[in-house]
N, C-alpha and C positions, 0 to 999 in steps of 0.2 A: 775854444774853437777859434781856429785862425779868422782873420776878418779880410777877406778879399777885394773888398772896396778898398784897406787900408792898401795893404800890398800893392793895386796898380795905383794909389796916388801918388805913393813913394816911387813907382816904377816911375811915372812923368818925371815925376821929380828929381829923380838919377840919370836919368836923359837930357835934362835941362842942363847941369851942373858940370856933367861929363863934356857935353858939348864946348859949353861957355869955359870950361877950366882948357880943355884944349883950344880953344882959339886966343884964348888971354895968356894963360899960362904957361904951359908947353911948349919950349921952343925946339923941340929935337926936329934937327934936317931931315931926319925919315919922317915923319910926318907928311906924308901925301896929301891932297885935295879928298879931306873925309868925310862923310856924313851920316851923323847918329840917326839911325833910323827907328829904332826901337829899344824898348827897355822892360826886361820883365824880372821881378821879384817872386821868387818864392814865398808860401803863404807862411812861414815861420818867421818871413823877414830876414833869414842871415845870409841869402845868395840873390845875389844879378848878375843876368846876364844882360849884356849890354850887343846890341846888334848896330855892325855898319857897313857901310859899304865906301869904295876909295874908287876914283877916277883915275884910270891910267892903266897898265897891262900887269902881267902876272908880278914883275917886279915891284913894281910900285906898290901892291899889295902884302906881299912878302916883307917890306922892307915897313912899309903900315902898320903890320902887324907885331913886330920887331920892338917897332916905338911905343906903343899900346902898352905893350908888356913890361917896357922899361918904365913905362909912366905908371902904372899901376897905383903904386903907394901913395903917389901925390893924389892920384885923382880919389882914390877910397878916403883917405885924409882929409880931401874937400867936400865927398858926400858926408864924411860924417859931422865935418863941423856947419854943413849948413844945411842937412835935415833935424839933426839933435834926435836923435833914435838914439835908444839904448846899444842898442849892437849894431855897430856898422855893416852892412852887408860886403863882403867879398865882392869882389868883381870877375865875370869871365867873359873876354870878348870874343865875338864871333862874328864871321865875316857875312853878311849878307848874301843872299845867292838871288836877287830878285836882277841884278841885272842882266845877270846869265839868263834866265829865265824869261823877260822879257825878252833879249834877243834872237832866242829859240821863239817865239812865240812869233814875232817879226818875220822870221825865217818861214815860217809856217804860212801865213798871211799871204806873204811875196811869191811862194808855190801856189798856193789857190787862185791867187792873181792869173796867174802865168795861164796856169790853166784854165781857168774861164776865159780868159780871155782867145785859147788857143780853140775851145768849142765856140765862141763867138766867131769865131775866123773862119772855122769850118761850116757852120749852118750858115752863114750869110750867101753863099752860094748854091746853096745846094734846093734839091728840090725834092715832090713826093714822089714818094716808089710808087706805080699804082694808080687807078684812076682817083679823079679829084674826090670823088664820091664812092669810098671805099664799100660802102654797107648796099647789098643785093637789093634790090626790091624785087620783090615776089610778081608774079602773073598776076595781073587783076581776077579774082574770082567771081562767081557770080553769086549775086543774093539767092536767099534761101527763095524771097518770091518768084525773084528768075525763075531759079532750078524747077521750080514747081509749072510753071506758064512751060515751059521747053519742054515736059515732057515726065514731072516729078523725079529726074534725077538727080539725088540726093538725101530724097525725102525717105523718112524715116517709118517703115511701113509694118514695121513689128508693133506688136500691144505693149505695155510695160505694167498693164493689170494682171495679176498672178491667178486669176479666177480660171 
């Protein structure tokens, strides 16, 4: 039975490595402004995938990912000599998509803005349709003892004894 607590220790721990090996080691000019974001291991231990994300536009990403792939064997090479696992896991990188997603969310934000703010703009002026005191009040009626002193009408002059 695979051990899942093992799997994400080593997942830290391939994130760690990967990182430090690219900022120490890796000199490749595509190499962008990167940052390992995450790291997840299969529960057999033989794959990671390693997640990041790169500053800068579609290129810089492209050309990110370029370098990644040419570095591969050094960096798997580095996890396996300084986890000491029996089988080194594979590496496969994938680009992060949270900043996209942040942005979109941003975007989302900045329209709801917009528009509260644009029904702030609109009711600050405005006033009620309609009297201040929307709800009718009825004719005052008369008590029942009224009705009765006037003349009993109202008064209820049938029996309700079934005899």
């Amino acid at each position: 039975m695979p051990d899942v607590a093992r799997a994400r220790r080593l997942a830290v721990r391939i994130r760690e490595i990967v990182a430090t090996t690219l900022e120490m080691q890796v000199k490749d000019p595509r190499l962008g402004m990167i940052t390992i974001t995450d790291a997840r291991v299969t529960p057999d231990l033989r794959e990671a995938t390693v997640f990041y994300t790169v500053f800068g536009d579609a290129a810089a990403r492209a050309e990110t990912a370029a370098a990644l792939d040419s570095a591969r064997g050094v960096l798997r090479s580095q996890v396996g000599r300084q986890t000491g696992v029996k089988f080194t896991p594979s590496l496969t990188f994938v680009a992060d998509e949270v900043p996209e997603v942040v942005e979109s969310i941003n975007t989302l934000i900045e329209q709801a803005r917009d528009a509260d703010e644009e029904v702030r703009r609109v009711r600050a002026g405005a006033s009620y349709a309609g009297d201040p005191d929307p709800y009718r009040m009825a004719e005052e009626e008369p008590d029942a003892e009224e009705a009765d002193a006037v003349g009993g009408a109202g008064a209820d002059t049938r029996s309700t004894d079934p005899k």
